[in-house]
PDB file with SEQRES, HELIX, SHEET and CRYST1 records, atoms N, CA, C and O in Angstrom:
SEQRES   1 A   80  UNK UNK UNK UNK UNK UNK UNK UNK UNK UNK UNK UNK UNK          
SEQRES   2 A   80  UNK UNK UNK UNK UNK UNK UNK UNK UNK UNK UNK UNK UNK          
SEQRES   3 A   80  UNK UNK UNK UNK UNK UNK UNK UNK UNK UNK UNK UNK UNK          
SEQRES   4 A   80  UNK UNK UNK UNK UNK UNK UNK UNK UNK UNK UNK UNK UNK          
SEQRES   5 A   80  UNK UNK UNK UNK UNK UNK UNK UNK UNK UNK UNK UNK UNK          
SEQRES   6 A   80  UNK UNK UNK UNK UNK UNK UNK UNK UNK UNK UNK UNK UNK          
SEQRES   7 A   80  UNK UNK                                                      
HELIX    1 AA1 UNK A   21  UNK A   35  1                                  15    
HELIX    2 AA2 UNK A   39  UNK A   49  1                                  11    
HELIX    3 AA3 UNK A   55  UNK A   58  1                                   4    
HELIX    4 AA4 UNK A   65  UNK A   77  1                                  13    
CRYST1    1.000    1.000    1.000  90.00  90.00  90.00 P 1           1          
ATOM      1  N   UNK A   1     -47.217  25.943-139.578  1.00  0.00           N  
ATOM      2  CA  UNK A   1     -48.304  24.992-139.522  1.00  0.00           C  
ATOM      3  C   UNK A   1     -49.622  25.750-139.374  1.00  0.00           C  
ATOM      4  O   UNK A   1     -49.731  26.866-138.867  1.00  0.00           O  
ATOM      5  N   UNK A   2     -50.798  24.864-139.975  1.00  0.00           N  
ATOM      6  CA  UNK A   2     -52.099  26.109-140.248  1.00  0.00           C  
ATOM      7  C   UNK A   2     -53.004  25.336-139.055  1.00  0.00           C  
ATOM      8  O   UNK A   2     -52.822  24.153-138.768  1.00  0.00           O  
ATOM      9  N   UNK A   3     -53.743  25.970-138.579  1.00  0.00           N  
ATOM     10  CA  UNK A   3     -54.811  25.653-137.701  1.00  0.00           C  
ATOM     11  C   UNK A   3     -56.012  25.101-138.430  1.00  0.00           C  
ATOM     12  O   UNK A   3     -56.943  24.628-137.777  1.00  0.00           O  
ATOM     13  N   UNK A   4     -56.042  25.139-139.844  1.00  0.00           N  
ATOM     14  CA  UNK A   4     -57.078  24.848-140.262  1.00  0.00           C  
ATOM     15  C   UNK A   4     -58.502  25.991-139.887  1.00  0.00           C  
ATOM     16  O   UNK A   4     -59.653  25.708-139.555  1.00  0.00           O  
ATOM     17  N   UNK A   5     -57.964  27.087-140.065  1.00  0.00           N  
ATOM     18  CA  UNK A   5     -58.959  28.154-139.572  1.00  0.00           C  
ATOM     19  C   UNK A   5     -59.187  28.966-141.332  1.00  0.00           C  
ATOM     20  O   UNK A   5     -58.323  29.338-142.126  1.00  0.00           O  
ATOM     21  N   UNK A   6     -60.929  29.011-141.450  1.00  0.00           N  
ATOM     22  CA  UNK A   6     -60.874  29.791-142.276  1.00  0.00           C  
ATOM     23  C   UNK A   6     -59.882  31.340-142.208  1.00  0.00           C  
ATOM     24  O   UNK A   6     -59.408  31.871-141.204  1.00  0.00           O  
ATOM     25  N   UNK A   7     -59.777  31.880-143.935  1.00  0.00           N  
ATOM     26  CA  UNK A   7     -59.595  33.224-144.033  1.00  0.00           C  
ATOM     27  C   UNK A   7     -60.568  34.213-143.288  1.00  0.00           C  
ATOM     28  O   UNK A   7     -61.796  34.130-143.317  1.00  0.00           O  
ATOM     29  N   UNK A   8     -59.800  35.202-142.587  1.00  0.00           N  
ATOM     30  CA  UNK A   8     -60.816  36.697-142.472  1.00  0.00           C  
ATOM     31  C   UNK A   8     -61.430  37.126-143.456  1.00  0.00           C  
ATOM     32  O   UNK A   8     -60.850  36.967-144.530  1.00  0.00           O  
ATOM     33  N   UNK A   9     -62.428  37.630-143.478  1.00  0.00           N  
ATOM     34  CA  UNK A   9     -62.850  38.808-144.699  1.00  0.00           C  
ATOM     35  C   UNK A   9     -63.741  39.826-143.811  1.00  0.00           C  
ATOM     36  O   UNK A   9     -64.723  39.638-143.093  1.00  0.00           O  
ATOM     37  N   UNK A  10     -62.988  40.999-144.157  1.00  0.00           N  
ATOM     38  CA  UNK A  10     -63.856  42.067-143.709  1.00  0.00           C  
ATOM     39  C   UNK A  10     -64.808  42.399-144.222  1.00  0.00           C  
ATOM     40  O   UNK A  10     -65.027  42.486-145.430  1.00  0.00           O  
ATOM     41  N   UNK A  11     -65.823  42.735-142.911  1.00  0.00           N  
ATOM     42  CA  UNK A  11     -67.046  43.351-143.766  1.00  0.00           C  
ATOM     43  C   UNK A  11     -67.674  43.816-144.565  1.00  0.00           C  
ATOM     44  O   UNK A  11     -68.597  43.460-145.297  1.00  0.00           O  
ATOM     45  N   UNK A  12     -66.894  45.009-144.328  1.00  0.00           N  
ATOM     46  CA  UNK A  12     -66.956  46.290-145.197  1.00  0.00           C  
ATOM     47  C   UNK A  12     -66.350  46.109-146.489  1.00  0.00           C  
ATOM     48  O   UNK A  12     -67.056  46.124-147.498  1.00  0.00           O  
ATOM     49  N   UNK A  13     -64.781  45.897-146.566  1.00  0.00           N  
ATOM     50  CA  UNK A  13     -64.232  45.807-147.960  1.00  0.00           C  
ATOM     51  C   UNK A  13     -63.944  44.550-148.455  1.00  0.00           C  
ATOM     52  O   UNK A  13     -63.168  44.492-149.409  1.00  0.00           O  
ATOM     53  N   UNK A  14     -64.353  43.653-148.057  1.00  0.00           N  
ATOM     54  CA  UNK A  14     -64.063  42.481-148.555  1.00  0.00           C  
ATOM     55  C   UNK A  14     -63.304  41.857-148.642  1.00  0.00           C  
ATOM     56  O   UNK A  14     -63.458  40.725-149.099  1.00  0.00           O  
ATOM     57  N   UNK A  15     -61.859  42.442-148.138  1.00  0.00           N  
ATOM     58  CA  UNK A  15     -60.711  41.695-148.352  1.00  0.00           C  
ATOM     59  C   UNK A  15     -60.733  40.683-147.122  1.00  0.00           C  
ATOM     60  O   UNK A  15     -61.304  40.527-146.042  1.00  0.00           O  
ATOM     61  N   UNK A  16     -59.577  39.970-148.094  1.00  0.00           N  
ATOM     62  CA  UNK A  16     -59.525  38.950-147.335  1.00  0.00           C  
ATOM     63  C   UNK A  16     -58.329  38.258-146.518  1.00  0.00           C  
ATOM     64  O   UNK A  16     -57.929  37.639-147.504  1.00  0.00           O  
ATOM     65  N   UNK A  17     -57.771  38.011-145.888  1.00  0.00           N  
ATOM     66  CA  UNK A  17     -56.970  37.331-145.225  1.00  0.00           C  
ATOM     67  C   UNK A  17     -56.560  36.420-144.864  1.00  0.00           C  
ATOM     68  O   UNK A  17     -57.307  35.450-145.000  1.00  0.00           O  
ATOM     69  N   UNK A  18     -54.987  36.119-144.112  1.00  0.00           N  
ATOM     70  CA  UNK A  18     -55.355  35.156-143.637  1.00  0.00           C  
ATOM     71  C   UNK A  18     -55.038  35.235-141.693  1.00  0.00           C  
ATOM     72  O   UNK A  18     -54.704  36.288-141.149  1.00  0.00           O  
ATOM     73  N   UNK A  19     -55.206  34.112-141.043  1.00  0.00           N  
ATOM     74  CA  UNK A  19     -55.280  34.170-139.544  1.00  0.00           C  
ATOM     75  C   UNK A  19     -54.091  34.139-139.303  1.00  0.00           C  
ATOM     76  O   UNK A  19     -53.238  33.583-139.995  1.00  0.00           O  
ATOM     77  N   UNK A  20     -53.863  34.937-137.957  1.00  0.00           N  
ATOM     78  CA  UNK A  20     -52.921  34.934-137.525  1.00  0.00           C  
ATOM     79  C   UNK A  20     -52.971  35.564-136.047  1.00  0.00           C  
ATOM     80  O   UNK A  20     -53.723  36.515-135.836  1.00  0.00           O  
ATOM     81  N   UNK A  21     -52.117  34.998-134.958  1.00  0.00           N  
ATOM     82  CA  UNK A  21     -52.264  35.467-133.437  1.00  0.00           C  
ATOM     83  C   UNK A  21     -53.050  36.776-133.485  1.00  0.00           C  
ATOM     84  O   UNK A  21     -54.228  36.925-133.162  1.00  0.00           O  
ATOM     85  N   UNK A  22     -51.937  37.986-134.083  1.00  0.00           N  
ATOM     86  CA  UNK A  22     -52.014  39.135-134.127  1.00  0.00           C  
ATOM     87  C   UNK A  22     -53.349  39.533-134.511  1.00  0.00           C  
ATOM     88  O   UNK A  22     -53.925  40.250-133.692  1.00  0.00           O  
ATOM     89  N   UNK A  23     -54.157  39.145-135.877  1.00  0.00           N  
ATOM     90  CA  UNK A  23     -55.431  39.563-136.475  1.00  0.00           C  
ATOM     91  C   UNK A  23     -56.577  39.009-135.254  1.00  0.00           C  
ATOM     92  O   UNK A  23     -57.400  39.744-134.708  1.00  0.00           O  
ATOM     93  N   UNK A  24     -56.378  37.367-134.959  1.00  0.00           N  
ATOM     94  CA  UNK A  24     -57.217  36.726-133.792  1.00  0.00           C  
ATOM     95  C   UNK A  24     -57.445  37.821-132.512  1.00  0.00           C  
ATOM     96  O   UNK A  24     -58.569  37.989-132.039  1.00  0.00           O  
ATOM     97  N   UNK A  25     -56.348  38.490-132.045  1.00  0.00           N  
ATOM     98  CA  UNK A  25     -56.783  39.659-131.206  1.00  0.00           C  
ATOM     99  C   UNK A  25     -57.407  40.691-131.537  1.00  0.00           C  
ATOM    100  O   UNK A  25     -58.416  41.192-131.042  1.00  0.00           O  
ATOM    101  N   UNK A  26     -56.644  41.068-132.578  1.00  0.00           N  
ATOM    102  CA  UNK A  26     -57.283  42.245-133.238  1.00  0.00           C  
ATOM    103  C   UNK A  26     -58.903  41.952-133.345  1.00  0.00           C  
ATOM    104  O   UNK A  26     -59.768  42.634-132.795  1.00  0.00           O  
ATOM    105  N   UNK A  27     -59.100  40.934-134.070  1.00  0.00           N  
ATOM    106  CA  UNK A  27     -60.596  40.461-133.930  1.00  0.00           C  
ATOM    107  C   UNK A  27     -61.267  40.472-132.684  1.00  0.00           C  
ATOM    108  O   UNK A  27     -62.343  41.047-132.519  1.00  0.00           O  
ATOM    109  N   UNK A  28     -60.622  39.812-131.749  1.00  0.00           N  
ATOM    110  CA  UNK A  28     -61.469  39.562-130.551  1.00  0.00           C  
ATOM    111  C   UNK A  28     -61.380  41.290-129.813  1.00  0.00           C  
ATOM    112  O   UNK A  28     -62.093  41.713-128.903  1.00  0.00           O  
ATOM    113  N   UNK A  29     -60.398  41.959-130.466  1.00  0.00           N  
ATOM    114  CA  UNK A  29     -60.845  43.543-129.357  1.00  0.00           C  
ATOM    115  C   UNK A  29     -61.754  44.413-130.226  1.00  0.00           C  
ATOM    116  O   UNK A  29     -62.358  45.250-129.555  1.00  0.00           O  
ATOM    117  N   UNK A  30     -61.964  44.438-131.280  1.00  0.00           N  
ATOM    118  CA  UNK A  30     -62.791  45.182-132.170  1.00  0.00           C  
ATOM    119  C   UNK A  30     -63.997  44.396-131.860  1.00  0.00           C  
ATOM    120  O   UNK A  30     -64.792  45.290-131.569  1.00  0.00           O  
ATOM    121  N   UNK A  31     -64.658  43.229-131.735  1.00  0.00           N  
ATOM    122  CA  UNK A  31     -65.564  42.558-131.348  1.00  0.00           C  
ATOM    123  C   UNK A  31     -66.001  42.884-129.798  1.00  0.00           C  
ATOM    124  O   UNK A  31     -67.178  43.153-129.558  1.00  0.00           O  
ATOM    125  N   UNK A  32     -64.891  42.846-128.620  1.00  0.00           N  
ATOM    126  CA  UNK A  32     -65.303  43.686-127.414  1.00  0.00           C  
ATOM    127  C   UNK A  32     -65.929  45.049-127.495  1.00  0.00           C  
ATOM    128  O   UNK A  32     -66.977  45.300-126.900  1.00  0.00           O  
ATOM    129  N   UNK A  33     -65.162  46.105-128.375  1.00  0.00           N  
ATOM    130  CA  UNK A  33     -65.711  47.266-128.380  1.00  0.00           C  
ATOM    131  C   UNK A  33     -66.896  47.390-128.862  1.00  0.00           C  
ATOM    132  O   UNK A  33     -67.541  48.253-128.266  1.00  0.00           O  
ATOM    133  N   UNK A  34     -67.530  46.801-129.827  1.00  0.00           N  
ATOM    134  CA  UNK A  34     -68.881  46.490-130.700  1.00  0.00           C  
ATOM    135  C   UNK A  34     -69.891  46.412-129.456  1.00  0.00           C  
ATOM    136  O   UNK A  34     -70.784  47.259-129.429  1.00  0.00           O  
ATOM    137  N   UNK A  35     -69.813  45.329-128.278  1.00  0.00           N  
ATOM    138  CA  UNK A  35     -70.319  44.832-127.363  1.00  0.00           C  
ATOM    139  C   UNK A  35     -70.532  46.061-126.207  1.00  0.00           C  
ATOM    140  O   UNK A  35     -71.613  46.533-125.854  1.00  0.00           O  
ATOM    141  N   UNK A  36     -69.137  46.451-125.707  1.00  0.00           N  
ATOM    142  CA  UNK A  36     -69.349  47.733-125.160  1.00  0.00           C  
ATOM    143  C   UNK A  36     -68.200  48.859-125.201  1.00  0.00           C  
ATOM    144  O   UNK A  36     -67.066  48.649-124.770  1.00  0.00           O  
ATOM    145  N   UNK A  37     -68.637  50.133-125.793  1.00  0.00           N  
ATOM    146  CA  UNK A  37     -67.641  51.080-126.201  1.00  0.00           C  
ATOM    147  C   UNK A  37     -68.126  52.040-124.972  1.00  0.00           C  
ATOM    148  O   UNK A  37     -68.438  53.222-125.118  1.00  0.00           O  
ATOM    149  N   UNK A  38     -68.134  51.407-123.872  1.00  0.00           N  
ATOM    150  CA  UNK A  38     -68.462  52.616-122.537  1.00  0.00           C  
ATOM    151  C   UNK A  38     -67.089  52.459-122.321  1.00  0.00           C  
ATOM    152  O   UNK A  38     -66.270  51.707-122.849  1.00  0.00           O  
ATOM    153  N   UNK A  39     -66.945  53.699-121.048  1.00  0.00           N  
ATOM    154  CA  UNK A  39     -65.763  54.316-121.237  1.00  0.00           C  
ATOM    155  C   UNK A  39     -65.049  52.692-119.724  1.00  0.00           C  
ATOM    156  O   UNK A  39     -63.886  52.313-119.592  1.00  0.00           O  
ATOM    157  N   UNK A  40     -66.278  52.196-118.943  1.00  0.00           N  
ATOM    158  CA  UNK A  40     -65.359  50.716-118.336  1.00  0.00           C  
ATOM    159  C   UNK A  40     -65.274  49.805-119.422  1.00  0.00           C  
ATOM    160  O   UNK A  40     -64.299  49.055-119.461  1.00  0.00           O  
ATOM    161  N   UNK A  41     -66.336  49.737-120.508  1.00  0.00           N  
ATOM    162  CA  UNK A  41     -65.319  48.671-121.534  1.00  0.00           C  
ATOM    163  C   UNK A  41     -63.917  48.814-121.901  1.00  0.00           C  
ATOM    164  O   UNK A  41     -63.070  47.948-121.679  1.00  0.00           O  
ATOM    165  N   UNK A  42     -63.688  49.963-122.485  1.00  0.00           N  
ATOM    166  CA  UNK A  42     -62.659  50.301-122.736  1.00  0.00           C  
ATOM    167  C   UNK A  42     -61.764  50.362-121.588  1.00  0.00           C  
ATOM    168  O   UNK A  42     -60.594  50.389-121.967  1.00  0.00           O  
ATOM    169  N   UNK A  43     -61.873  50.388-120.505  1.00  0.00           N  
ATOM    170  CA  UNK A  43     -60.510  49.901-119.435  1.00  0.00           C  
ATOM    171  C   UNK A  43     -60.637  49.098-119.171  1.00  0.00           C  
ATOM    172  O   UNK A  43     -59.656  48.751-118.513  1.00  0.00           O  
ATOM    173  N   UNK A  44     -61.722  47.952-119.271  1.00  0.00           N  
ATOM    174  CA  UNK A  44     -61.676  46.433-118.958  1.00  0.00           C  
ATOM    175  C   UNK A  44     -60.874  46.071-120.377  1.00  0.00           C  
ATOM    176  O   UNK A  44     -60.069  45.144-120.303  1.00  0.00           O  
ATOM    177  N   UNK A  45     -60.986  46.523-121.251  1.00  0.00           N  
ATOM    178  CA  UNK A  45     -60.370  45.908-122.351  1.00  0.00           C  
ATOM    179  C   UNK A  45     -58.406  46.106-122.279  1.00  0.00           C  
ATOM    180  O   UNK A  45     -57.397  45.403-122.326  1.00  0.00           O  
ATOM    181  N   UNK A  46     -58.804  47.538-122.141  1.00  0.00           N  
ATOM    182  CA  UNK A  46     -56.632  48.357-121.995  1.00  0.00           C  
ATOM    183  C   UNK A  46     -56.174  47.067-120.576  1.00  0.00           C  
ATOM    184  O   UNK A  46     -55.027  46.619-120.588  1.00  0.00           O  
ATOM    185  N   UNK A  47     -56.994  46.680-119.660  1.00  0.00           N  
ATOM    186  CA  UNK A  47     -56.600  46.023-118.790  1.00  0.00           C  
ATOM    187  C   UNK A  47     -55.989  44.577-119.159  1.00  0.00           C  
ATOM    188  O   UNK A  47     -54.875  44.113-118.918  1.00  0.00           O  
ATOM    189  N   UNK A  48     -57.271  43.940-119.927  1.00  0.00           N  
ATOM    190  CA  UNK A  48     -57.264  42.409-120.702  1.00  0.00           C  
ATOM    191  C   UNK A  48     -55.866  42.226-121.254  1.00  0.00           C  
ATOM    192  O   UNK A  48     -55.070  41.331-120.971  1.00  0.00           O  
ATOM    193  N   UNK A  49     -55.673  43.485-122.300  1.00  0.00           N  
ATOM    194  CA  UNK A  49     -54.577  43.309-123.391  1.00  0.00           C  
ATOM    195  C   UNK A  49     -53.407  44.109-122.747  1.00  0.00           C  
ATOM    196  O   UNK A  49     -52.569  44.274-123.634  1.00  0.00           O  
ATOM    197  N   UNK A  50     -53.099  44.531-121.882  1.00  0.00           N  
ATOM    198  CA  UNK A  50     -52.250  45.150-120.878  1.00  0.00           C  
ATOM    199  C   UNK A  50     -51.342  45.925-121.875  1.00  0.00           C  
ATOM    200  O   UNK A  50     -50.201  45.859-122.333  1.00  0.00           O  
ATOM    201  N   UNK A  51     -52.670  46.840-121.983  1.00  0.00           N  
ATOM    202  CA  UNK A  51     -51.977  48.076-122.652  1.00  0.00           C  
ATOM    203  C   UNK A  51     -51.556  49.198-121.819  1.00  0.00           C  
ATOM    204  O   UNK A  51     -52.477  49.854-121.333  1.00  0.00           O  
ATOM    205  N   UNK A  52     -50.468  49.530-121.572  1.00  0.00           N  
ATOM    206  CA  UNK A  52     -50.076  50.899-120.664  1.00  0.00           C  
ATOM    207  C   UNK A  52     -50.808  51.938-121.210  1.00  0.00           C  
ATOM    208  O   UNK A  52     -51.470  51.699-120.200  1.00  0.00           O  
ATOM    209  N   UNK A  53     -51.269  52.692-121.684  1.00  0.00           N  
ATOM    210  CA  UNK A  53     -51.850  53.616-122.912  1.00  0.00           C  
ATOM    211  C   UNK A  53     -53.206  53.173-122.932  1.00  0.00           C  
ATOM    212  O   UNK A  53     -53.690  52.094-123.274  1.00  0.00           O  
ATOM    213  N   UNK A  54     -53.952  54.691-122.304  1.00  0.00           N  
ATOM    214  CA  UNK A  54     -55.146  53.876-122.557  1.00  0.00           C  
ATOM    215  C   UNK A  54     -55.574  54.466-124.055  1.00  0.00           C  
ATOM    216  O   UNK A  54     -56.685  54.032-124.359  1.00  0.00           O  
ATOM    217  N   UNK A  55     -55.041  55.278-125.012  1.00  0.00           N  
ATOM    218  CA  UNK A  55     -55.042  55.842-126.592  1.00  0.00           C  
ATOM    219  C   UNK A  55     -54.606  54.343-126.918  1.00  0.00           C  
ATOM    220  O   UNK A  55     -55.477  53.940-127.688  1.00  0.00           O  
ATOM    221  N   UNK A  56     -53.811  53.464-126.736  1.00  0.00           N  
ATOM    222  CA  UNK A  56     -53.300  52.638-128.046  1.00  0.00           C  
ATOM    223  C   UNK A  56     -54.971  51.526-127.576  1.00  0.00           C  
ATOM    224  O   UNK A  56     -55.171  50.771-128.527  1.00  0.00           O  
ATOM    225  N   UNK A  57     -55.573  51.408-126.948  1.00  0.00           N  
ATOM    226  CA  UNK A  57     -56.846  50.356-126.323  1.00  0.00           C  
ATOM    227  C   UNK A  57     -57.984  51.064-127.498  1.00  0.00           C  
ATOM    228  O   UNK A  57     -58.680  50.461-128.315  1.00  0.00           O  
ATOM    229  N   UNK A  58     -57.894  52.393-127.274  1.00  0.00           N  
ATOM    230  CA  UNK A  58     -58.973  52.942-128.229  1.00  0.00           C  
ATOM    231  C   UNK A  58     -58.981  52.942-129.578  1.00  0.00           C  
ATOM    232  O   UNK A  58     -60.027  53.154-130.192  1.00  0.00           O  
ATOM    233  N   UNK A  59     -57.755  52.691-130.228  1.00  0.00           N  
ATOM    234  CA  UNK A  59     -57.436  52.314-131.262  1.00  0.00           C  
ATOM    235  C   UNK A  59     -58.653  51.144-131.989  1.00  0.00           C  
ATOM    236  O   UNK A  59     -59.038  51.327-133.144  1.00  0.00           O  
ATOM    237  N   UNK A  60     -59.049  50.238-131.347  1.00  0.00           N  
ATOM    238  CA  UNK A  60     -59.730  49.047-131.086  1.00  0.00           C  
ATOM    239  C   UNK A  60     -61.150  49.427-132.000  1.00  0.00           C  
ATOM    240  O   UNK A  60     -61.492  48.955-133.085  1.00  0.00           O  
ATOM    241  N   UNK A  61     -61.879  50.513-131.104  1.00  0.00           N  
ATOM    242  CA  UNK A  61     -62.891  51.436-131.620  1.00  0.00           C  
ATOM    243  C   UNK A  61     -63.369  51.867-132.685  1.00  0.00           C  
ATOM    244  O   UNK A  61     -63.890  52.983-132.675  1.00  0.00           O  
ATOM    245  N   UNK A  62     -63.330  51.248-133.656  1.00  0.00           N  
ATOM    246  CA  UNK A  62     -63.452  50.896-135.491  1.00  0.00           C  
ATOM    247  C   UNK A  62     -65.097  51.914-135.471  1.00  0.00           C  
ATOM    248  O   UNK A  62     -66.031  51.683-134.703  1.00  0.00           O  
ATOM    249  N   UNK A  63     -65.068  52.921-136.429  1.00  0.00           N  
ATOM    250  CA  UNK A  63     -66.132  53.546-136.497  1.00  0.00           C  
ATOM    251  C   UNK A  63     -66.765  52.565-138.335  1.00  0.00           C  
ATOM    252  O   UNK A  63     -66.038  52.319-139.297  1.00  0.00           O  
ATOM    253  N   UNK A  64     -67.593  52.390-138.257  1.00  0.00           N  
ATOM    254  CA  UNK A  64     -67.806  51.687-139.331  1.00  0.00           C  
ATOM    255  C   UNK A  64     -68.583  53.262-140.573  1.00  0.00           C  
ATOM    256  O   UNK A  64     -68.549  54.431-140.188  1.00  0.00           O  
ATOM    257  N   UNK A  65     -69.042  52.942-141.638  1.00  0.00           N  
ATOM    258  CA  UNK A  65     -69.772  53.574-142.774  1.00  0.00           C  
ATOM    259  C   UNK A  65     -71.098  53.858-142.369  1.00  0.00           C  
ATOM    260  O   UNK A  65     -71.577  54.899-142.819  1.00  0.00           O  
ATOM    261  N   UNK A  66     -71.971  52.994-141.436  1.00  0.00           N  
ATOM    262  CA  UNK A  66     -73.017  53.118-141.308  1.00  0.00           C  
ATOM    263  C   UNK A  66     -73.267  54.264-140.194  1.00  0.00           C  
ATOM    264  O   UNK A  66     -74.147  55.125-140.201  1.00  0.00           O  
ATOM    265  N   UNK A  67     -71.899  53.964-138.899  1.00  0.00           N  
ATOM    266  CA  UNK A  67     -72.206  54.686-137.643  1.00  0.00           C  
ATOM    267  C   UNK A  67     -71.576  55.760-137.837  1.00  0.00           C  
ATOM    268  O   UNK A  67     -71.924  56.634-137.043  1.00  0.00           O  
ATOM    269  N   UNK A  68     -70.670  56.119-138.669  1.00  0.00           N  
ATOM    270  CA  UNK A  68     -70.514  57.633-139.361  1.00  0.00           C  
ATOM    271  C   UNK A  68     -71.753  58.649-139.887  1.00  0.00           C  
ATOM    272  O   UNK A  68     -71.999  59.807-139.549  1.00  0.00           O  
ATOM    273  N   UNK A  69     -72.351  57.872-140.726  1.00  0.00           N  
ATOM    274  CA  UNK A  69     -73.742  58.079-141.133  1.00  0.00           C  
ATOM    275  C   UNK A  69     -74.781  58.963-140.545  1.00  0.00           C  
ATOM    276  O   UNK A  69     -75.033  60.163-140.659  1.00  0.00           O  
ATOM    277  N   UNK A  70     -75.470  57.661-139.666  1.00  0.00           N  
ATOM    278  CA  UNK A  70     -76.151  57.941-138.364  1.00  0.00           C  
ATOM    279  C   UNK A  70     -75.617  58.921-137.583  1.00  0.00           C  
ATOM    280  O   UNK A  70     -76.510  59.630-137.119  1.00  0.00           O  
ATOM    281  N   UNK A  71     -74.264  59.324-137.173  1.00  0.00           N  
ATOM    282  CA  UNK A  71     -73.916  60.093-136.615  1.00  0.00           C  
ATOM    283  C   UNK A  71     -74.321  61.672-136.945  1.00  0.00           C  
ATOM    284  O   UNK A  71     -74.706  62.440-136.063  1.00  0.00           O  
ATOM    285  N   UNK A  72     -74.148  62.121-138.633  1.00  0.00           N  
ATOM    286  CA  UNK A  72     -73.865  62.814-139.323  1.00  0.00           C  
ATOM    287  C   UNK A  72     -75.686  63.276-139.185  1.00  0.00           C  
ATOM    288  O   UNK A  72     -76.092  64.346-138.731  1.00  0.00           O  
ATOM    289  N   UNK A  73     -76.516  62.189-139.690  1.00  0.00           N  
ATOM    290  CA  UNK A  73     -77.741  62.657-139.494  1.00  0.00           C  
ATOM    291  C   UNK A  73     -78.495  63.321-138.272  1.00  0.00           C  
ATOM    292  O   UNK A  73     -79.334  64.213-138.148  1.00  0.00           O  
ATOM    293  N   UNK A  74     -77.677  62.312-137.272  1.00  0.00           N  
ATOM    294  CA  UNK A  74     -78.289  62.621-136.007  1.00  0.00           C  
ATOM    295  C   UNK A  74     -78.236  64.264-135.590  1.00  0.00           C  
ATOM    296  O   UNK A  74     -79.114  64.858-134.964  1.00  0.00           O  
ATOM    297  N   UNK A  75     -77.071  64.793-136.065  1.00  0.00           N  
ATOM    298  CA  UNK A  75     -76.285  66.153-136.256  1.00  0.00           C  
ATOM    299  C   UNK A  75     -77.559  67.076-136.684  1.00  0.00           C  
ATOM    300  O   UNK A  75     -78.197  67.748-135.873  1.00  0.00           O  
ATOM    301  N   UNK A  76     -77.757  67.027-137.685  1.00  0.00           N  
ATOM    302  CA  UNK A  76     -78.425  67.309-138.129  1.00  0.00           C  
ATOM    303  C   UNK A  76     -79.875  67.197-138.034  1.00  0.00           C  
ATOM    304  O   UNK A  76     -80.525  68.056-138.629  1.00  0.00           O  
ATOM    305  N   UNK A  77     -80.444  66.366-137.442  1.00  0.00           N  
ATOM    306  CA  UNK A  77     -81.704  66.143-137.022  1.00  0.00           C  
ATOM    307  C   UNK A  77     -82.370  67.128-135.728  1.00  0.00           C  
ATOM    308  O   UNK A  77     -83.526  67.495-135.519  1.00  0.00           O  
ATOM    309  N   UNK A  78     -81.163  67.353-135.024  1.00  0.00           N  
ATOM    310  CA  UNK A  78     -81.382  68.188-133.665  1.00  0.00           C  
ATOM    311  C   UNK A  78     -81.005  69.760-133.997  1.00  0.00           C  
ATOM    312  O   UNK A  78     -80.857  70.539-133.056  1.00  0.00           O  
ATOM    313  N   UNK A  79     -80.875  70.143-135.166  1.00  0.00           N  
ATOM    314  CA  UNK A  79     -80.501  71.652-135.240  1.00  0.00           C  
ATOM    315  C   UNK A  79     -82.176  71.945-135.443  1.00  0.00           C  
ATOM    316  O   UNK A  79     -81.524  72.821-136.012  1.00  0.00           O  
ATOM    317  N   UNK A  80     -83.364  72.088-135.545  1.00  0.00           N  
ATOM    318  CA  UNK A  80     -84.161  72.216-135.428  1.00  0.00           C  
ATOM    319  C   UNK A  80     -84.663  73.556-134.718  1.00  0.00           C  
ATOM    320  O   UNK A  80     -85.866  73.748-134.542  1.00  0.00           O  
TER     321      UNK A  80                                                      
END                                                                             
């Protein structure tokens, strides 16, 4: 039975999906980390989803195209 919930579509690649428990979390912990990727987000989060492991919580931590980027420049901006 459907919830009547639109498809996912990711940002980045466009695909699309459909809902399900599993993705609904997945969503809501990639959306926590966005909010805060300090190192108590990330154990308020391993806590939430009662992950033993705090590696499988970081998993969560989606580096996107843009913040690769920025990263790469930033690198580079400070060798100066």
């Amino acid at each position: 039975m459907r919830a009547g919930l639109p498809d996912l579509v990711n940002p980045e690649t466009g695909r699309i999906r459909g809902v399900s428990p599993h993705r609904l979390r997945d969503a809501f912990s990639v959306h926590a980390m966005k909010l805060d990727d300090s190192g108590d987000g990330l154990r308020l989060l391993q806590e939430h989803l009662g992950h033993a492991s705090f590696n499988t919580t970081t998993k969560y931590r989606k580096i996107t195209g843009d913040e690769h980027r920025d990263w790469y420049d930033h690198l580079w901006d400070n060798t100066a």
